[in-house]
Phi, psi and omega in degrees: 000328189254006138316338200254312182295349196252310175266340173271021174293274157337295198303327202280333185313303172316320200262334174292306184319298134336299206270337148303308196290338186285310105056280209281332190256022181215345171252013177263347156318304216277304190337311196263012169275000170278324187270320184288009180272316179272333194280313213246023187025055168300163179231140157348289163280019185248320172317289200333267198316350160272338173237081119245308202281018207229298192295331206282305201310325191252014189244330171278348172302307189295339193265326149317269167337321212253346162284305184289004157288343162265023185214021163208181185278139201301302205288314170320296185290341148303320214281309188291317194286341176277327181296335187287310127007271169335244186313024215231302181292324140341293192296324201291341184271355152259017187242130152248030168272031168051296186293297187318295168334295201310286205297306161352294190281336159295334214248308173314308190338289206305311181279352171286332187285020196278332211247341193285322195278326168308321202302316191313318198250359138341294186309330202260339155295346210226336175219150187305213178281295181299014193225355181270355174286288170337276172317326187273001177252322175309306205264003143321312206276022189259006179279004193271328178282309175321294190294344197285316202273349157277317195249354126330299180266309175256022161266358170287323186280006193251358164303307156258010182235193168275174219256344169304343195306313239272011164270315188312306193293307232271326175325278214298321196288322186283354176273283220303351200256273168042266179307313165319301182303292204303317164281005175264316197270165189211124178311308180225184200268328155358301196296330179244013160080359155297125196210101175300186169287307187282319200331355166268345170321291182300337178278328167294328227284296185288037179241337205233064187262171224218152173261142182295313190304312174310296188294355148311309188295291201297001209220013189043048203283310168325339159295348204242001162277330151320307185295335205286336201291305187297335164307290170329304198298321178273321166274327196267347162307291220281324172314306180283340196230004175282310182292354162277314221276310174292342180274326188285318175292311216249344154087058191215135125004145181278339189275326128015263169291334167313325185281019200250301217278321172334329177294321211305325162325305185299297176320325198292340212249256181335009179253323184265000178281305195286357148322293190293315206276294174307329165304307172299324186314311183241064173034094165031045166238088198314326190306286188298347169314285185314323176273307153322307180303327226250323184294327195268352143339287204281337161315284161003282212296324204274320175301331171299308179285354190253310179264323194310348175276004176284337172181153200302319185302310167287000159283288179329308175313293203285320165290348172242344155286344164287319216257331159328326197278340182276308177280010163271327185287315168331306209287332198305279185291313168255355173242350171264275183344282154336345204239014181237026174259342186336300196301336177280353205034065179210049158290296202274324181305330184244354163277345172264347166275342154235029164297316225280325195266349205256304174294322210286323174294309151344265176338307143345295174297322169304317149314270175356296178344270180317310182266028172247304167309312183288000203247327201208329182128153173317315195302329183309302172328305189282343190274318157318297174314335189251352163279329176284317175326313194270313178301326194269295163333279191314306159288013141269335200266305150348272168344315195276337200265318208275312175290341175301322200302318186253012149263295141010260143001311166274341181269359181263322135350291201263006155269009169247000000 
């Protein structure tokens, strides 16, 4: 027993580790995207369009990835996507060339997208049922340590050097862990002479798989892909585009503004606790979960447009509480959910389809972003957010009635 607690101890540091570190190589663009903008005369919309071509590369990766993740090994294929990573951001720190950048960041997207749905279906070897929400929400909280050491630590080193460190560095840390991954983790407990407890679980799990289009059909999966769009558009908007959207209203500095946006992470980590705590609170019914984050979302938001122009700290409140509210509805929606397809052994396969929609909007908006700023102003930005938010709300809040409707339908059924 404390040989089985010791290695699933170990699987989750490596995969929190991972997942952290992926983070660190996909969130030092928006940091660094104001000084390559002002350096290399970049346009707004050409920045947009380096995280649109970034979001389609990992949301079309995932739907790729999350399928052979169920059917080759998890460690390998993390193992490629961070090396790849890795030297891909080496490179991106030595171009100044716009198209070469594109492709650069596309080819980073496509290998990150190596990592969620394997960590996912990791999970489903190493830990029983009841213990993979938990674990798949513990390791939600590493994207919070990511943004603290991307837009922290190195919007402090891009305050005295140029905006390559901030590929450079984020490189070299992510090759040593890399090699770090590949000789520590182990795909199944197999590997280490381990034999759970659940292992007939599991065995059921590959013996009863499901086709992705069939669990798509039978399963209403397409409502919680709606969530998922809106989910996209709005944390991965506010990820890419907050530290311009405060230098720009409020008129700071990049040394400044780090010190502003640095909460929104920390707020982000009290946004998947308070995921957790509600799911439970209303016995794991992710639907309704969800539709609370996204309604106290669109509050926020509407507070931002209304007070955030009095000051930056109080922009930095309403806005990183919008964006908690997003990354709690993420954990929700791509990390609880997905682990509850086990039994079809279609974990990583439906966590990569709805990662792949979740990004693909992202990507959209991220374009979208740039020509609505340039166009009408940030509040433009925001009002878009709070229209997808609301929109996400109506078709869940829909789900939830259809599904009381076919219970309903069935207990009336077996009493006649």
């Amino acid at each position: 027993m404390e040989k089985t607690k010791k290695w699933q101890m170990n699987i989750f540091i490596l995969c929190w580790g991972a997942y952290t570190l992926a983070y660190l190589v996909r969130a030092n663009l928006s940091i660094a995207m104001p000084d390559i903008q002002s350096t290399l005369n970049f346009t707004k919309t050409q920045m947009g369009l380096l995280g649109s071509i970034f979001f389609w590369a990992y949301g079309i990766g995932q739907l790729i990835n999350g399928y052979i993740g169920d059917k080759h090994s998890s460690k390998r294929l993390i193992f490629i996507g961070l090396l790849a990573s890795s030297l891909v951001n080496l490179i991106f720190g030595f171009t100044t060339n716009y198209i070469i950048m594109a492709i650069l960041w596309m080819i980073n997207g496509y290998f990150l997208s190596m990592l969620w749905g394997p960590i996912m279906r990791t999970i489903t070897y190493w830990f029983p049922a009841d213990k993979r929400g938990d674990v798949a929400i513990g390791i939600s909280t590493s994207m919070v340590l990511g943004f603290l050491l991307a837009w922290g630590v190195i919007g402090i080193i891009l305050s005295y050097t140029k905006w390559n460190w901030a590929f450079w560095i984020p490189g070299i840390i992510l090759f040593i862990f890399s090699i770090i991954f590949l000789i520590f983790a182990k795909d199944k407990p197999e590997e280490v002479n381990l034999t759970l407890e659940f292992k007939d679980e599991v065995q059921k799990q590959e013996d009863s798989e499901m086709s992705l289009i069939k669990i798509i059909k039978e399963t209403k999966l397409w409502l919680v892909v709606i969530a998922c769009y809106a989910q996209g558009i709005v944390k991965d908007g506010i990820t890419l585009w907050a530290p311009t959207l405060i230098m720009e209203t409020h008129n700071l500095n990049i040394k400044s503004t780090v010190q502003f946006i640095i909460f929104i992470p920390i707020m982000n980590f009290f946004g998947i606790i308070l995921a957790k705590w509600l799911n439970k609170k209303l016995q794991n019914k992710e639907k309704l979960t969800t539709i609370i984050l996204f309604g106290i979302g669109i509050i926020m938001l509407v507070c931002l447009i209304k007070l955030g122009v009095y000051s930056p700290l109080i922009a930095i409140i309403f806005l990183g509480l919008s964006s908690a509210m997003m990354y709690g509805a993420n954990t929700i929606l791509l990390g609880v959910i997905p682990l509850n397809y086990a039994k079809y052994n279609r974990t990583s396969a439906v966590a990569g389809f709805l990662d792949f929609n979740s990004y693909m909007a992202a990507g959209v908006t991220a374009l979208i972003t740039g020509v609505i700023v340039q166009s009408v102003g940030w509040n433009g930005v925001l009002i878009f957010w709070v229209v997808m938010m609301f929109f996400a709300i109506v078709v869940l809040y829909g789900g939830i009635k259809h599904e009381h409707a076919q219970v309903n339908y069935i207990n009336e059924s077996f009493t006649s």
